[in-house]
N, C-alpha and C positions, 0 to 999 in steps of 0.2 A: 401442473402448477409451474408457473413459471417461477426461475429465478431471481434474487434480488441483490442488485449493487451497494454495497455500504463503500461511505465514502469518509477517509477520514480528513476531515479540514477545518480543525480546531488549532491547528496550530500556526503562530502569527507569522512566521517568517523571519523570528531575531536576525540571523547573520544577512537576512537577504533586504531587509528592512520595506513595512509596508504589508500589504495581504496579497501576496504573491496568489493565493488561488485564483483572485480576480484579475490576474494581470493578462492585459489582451496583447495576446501571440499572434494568433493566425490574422489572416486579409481584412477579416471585417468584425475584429473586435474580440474575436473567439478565443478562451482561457483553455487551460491543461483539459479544465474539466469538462467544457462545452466536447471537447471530442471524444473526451473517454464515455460521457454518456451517449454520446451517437455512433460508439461502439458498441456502447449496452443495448441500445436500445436494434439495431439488427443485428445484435447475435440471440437475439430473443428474451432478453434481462423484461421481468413485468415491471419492475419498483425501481427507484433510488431514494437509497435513504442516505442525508449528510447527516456529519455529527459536524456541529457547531458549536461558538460558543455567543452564549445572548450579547455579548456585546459589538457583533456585529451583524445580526442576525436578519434586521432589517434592511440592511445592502444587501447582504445576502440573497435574500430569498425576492429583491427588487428586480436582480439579475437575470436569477432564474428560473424565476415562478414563468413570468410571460416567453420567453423561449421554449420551457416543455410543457407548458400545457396544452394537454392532448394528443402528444405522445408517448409520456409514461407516468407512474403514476410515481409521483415523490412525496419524501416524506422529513422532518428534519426532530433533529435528537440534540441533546445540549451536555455539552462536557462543565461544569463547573470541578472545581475544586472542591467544593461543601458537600458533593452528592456521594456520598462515601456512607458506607451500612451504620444506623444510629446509635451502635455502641463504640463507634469512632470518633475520633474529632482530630481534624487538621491543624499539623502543627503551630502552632503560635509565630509568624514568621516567614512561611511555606507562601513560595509562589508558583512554585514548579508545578506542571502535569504533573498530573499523576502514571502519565505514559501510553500508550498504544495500548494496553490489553483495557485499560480503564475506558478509554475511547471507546474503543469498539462493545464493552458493556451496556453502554447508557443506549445500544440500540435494542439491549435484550427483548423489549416488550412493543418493538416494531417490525422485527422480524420470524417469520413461525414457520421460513422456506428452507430450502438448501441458500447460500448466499455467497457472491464474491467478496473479499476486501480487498478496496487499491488506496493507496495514497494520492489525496489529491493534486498535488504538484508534479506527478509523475506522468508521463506519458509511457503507455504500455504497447500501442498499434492492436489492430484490429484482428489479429490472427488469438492473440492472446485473451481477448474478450471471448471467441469463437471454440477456443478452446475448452474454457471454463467449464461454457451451455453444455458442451461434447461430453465431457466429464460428470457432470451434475444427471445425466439422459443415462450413462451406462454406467453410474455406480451409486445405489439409491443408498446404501448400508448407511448409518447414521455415523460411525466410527470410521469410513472412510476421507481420508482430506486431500487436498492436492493443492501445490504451488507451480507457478512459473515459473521454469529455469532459464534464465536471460545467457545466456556466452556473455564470458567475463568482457572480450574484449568489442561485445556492443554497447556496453554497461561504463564503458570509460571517457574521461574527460583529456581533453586538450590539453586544458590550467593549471595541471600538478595533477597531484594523488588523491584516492578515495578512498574509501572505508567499504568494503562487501564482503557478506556474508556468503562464504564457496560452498559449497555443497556436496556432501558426500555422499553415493548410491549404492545398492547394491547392486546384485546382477539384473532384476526386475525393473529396475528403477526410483524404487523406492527410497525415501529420505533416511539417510542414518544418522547423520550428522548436520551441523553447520558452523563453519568455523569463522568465526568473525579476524578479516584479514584490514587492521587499523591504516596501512598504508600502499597505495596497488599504484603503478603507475606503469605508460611509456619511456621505455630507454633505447632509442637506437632500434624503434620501429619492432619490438619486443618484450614482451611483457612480465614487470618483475613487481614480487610481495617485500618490502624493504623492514627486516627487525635492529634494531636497535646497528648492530654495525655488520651485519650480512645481508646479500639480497637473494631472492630464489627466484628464478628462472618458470614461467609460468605457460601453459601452451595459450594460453587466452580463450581456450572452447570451455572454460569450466563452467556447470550451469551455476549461476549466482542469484540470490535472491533480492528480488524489490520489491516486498512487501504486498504481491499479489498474491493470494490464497483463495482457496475456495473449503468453506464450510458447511457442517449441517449445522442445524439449528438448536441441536442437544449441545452442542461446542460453546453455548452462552452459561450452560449450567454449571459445566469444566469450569469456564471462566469468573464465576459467582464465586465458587467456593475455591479459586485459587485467590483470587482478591483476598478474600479475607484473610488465606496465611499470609499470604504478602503484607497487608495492615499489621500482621500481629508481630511478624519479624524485622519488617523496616519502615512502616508507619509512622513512629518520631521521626522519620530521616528526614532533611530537610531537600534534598535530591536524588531519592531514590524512587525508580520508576516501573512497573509493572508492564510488559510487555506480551503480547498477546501470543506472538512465536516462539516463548520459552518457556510457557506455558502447550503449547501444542509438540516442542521438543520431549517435553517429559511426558506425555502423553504416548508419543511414538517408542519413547526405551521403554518405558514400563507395559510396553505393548497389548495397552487399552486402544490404537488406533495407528493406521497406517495414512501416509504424507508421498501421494504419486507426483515426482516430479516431472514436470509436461515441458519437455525445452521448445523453444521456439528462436526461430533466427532472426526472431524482429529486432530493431534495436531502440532500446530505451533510450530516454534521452527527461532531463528534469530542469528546475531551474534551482540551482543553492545559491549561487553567487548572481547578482545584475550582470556581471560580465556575461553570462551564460545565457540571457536572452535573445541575443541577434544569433546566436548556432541554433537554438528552437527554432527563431522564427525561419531562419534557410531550412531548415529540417523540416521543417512543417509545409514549407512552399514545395520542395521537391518531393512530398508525399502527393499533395494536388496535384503538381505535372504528371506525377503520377497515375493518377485517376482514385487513389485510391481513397481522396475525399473530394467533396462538393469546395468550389472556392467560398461560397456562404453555406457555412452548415444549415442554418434553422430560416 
């Protein structure tokens, strides 16, 4: 059985303003996500499923229905706010997500495989797609998971400081930790985590996370009945969010399931800010010269 790609791109793009998923990067029109599925699609992924939201649905699927069909087989799921278990009700007020672990729910009754998750504005490269398939083939156990671990300093921007979650391993490789570091940057060709009035000094090989996973399909079930504590403890909040890796965190301590983390030395690259478009689209041109895609994907 082959694998399946969940993609999350419900969300609008506030600071970057606009649907930044569709925004055309590559030579001839191609977005984040035109490559990341023609990564999936030969590293042997059978499905892509997005999570959407209906109000753009029909651009959406205008984009992308006629580029994959008959290449793979896709499928689309819808994020609303309202879709929340019927002894709940959204706060009076509430415009926020309800976050990434919510997201990735509303595929529960589309997916019944082992499955990736990527973020759709992210670009991942093709070793890390490859990876996945590798991992999903030699570890069938339903309680095994695995993420990609990026090196911190492929994971960095030019334009200031980011926010990455580092990663801590044991001797095996497996995930112990993750420690969310709020400000990372370049100084003097070096790389430093900046707290409040000290900095630390960082080698830049830590493997960091971008929200590439790989799950089974029992990990929706995890996810049902964590929602609902989350509803019952911060459910009034009017910005509190449910995330699907803090959720797979407590999984791994209470060691119901293990998290192999797979480094790869590809380098990530996203768009948050419009400044950060013209460094995609060079990054993306020197992967063609590369060969390591077609200059027209589809």
């Amino acid at each position: 059985m082959k694998p399946t790609l969940l993609i999350l791109a419900a969300g609008m793009g506030s600071r970057y303003g606009g649907l930044k998923q569709m925004d055309e990067l590559g030579p001839n029109g191609e977005s984040i996500i035109d490559y990341s599925v023609f990564d999936a699609i030969r590293a042997g992924f059978g499905k892509v499923v997005f999570v959407i939201r209906p109000s753009f649905a029909d651009a959406f699927k205008e984009r992308f229905e006629s580029r994959l069909k008959g290449k793979i087989e896709t499928e689309y799921v819808f994020q609303e706010l309202e879709n929340i278990p019927e002894e709940f009700s959204v706060p009076e007020g509430r415009e926020k997500p309800w976050g990434t672990g919510h997201a990735m729910l509303m595929a529960k009754d589309a997916i019944n495989e082992p499955f990736a998750i990527i973020n759709a504005d992210d670009f991942y490269g093709k070793e890390a797609f490859q990876s996945a398939v590798d991992f999903i083939q030699n570890h069938p156990a339903e309680n095994e998971y695995a993420m990609i671990g990026y090196a911190l300093k492929n994971t960095l921007s030019e334009h200031g400081t980011v926010s990455r979650g580092v990663c801590e391993t044991d001797e095996n490789g497996y995930l112990r930790e993750i420690t969310e570091r709020t400000k990372i940057g370049w100084e003097n060709g070096k790389v430093f985590y900046y707290e409040e009035d000290k900095k630390t000094e960082l080698t830049g090989k830590e493997p960091v996370s971008m929200n590439f996973w790989i799950f089974k399909p029992s990990f929706f079930n995890e996810l049902e009945k964590g929602f609902i504590r989350f509803l019952k403890e911060k459910g009034s909040e009017m910005k509190s969010e449910y995330y699907f890796n803090a959720l797979a965190d407590e999984l791994i301590k209470s060691g119901e399931a293990t998290t192999k983390v797979i480094d790869t030395d590809s380098k990530w690259f996203g768009v948050t800010y419009q400044e950060d478009k013209p460094v995609v689209q060079e990054s993306l041109n020197q992967l063609i010269n590369k060969g390591d895609y077609p200059e027209k994907l589809w």
